[in-house]
N, C-alpha and C positions, 0 to 999 in steps of 0.2 A: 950649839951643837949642829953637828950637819944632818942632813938625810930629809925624812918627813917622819914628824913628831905628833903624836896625838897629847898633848900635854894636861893632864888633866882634865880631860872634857866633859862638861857638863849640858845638858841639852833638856829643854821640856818644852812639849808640844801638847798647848790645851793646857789639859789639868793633869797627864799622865809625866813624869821624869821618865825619860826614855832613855836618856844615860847620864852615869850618874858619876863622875872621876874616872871617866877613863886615862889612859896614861898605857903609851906604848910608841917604842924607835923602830918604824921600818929602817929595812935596811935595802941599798941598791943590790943588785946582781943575785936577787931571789925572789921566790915566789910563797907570798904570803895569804892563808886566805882567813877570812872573817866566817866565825862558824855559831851554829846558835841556832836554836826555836824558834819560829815566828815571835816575832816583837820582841826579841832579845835587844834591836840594837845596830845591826850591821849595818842597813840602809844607810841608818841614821849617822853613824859616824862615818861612812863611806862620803855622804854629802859632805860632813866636816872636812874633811880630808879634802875634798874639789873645793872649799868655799863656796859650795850651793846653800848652807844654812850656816849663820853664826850662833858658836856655843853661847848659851850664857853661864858657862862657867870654863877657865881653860881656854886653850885657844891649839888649834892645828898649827903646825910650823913646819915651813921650809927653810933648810939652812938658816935654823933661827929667827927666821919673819914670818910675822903671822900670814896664813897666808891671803885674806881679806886684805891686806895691805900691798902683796904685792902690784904693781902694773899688769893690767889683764891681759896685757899679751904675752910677758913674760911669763905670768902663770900657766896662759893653754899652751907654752910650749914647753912647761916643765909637767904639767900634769895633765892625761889625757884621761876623761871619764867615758863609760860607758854604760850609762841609766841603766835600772830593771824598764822602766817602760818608752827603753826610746821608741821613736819613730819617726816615719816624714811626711807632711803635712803638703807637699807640692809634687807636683809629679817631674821629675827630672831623672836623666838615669845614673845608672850605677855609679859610669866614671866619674862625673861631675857630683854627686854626692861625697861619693870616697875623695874628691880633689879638697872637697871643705874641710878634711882634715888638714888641708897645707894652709889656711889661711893667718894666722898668725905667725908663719915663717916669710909671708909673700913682704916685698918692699916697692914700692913705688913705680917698678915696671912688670909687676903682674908678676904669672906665672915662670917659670924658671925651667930649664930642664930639669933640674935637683927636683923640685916641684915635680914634676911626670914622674923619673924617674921613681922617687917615694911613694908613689900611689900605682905603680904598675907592682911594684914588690908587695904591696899592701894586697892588692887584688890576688897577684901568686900566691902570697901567703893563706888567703882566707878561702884558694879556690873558687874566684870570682871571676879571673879573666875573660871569662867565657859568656859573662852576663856584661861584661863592661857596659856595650849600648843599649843595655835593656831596660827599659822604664822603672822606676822602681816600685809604683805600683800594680807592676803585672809579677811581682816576685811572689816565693810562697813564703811563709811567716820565718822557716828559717833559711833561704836566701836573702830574706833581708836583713835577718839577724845576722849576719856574714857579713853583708855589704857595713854596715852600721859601726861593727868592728873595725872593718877593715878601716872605716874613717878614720876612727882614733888611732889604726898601724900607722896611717899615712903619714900622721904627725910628727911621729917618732918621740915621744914624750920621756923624758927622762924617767916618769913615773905614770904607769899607766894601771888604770882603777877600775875595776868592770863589777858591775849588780850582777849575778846571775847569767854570765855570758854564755852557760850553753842551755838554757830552758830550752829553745827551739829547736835543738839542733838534731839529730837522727846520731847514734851512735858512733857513727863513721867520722862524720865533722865533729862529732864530740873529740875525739882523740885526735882530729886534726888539728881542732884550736887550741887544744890543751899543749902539742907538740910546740907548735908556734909561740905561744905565749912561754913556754919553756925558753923559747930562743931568745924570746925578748931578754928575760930574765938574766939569761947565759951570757947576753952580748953587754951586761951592766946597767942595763933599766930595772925600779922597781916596778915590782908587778902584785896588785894587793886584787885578791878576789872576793866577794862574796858567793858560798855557794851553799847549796842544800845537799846534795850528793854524796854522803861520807867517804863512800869508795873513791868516788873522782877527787875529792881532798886529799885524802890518803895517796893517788898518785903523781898530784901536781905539788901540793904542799912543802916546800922547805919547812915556813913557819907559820905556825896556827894562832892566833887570838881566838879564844871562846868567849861567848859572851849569855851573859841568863839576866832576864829582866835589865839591862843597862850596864850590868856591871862586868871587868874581866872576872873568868872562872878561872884562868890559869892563860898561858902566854910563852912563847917562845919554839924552840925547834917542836917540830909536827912531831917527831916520836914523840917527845917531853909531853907533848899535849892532849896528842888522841889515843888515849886510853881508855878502859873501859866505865872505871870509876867517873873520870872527868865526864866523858861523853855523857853518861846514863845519869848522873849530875846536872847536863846541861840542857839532854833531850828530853829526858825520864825516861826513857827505852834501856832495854839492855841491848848489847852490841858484841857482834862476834869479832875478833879480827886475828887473822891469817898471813899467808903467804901463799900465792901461788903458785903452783909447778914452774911460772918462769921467772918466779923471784919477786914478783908484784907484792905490795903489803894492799890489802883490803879488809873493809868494813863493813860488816851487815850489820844492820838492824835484825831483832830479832823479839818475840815474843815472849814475854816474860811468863 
């Protein structure tokens, strides 16, 4: 089968099963995100999904291969992640950070224009241009969350996987990245999110996986999913949800 498959995954870390069969077919040309409680799970099968942890039960697949078996460059040009804790450990600036994203497209005589070319769009995209030469540790925590993105835009990844990509971000870049990542989506990239923000799922979301203690809660198109049942099911909150005056679907949490 094609796409990126979660095929019954089974994962335990220590003495805790942190997931436990999951089973679920992203699909390209939408934007899917992983939802849940702390210690539901998402992290954890997010890694699955890059080949950063192998299940011990199940296995992650791309077009049918697992993806641990892929060739590793083959894989970071098909799959581009984007850690909860990334970061950078050397001081180099922007451009040439966001350039690392091109490295598994480079061949034997380096850099490319296509190369440039993908990492100036990367930077537009993330509203970065403007830091290109700027160190990156003179950024603020969400300028670098920007820059760090934009790595993974630069790549252009058939499937591209983000932990929590707007914790940093101030409201503003919050709906700029979510716009962006919509295009990804638009232009036939999967786009699979983890996020905590019910509201921001609700207007990024095609499709939802819930997750409670390692297991699916339910699965499929975001209406089908973010319910109020399902939610309070998965958060233990109750939850309001709406429509806005300009057609927006949103979700409150609310006190019981």
């Amino acid at each position: 089968m094609s796409g990126l498959i979660a095929d019954g995954i089974g994962l335990t870390l220590g003495a805790t099963r942190v997931l436990d069969a999951v089973s679920h077919a992203f699909r390209r040309g939408r934007v899917t995100v992983l939802l849940g409680a702390n210690g539901a799970g998402k992290s954890s099968l997010l890694a699955c999904l890059a080949a950063l942890r192998v299940p011990d039960q199940g296995a992650a697949r791309l077009d049918g291969v697992a993806v641990q078996a892929l060739d590793r460059r083959v894989r970071a040009r098909a799959i581009g992640l984007l850690p909860q804790a990334a970061d950078v450990h050397w001081d180099i600036d922007v451009e040439t950070l966001v350039g690392l994203g091109r490295l598994p497209h480079r061949g034997r005589w380096g850099e490319t224009e296509a190369d440039r070319a993908a990492v100036a769009r990367a930077l537009a995209a993330t509203d970065m241009t403007g830091f290109a030469r700027r160190g990156v540790e003179r950024l603020s925590g969400g300028e670098r969350g920007r820059a760090l993105l934009a790595r993974v835009l630069a790549g252009e990844p058939d499937w591209l996987l983000a932990d929590e990509p707007l914790a940093s971000l101030d409201p503003a870049h919050q709906l700029d990245v979510l716009a962006r990542l919509r295009s990804v989506a638009d232009a036939g990239s999967g786009v699979i999110l983890v996020l905590h923000d019910l509201h921001l799922a609700a207007r990024i979301a095609d499709d939802a996986v819930l997750l409670r203690h390692g297991r699916v809660v339910a699965a499929g198109a975001a209406e089908a999913v973010l319910t109020a049942p399902l939610l309070e099911q998965a958060f233990g909150v109750a939850v309001e949800i709406g429509i806005t005056p300009a057609g927006q679907r949103f979700i409150l949490p609310i006190a019981r």
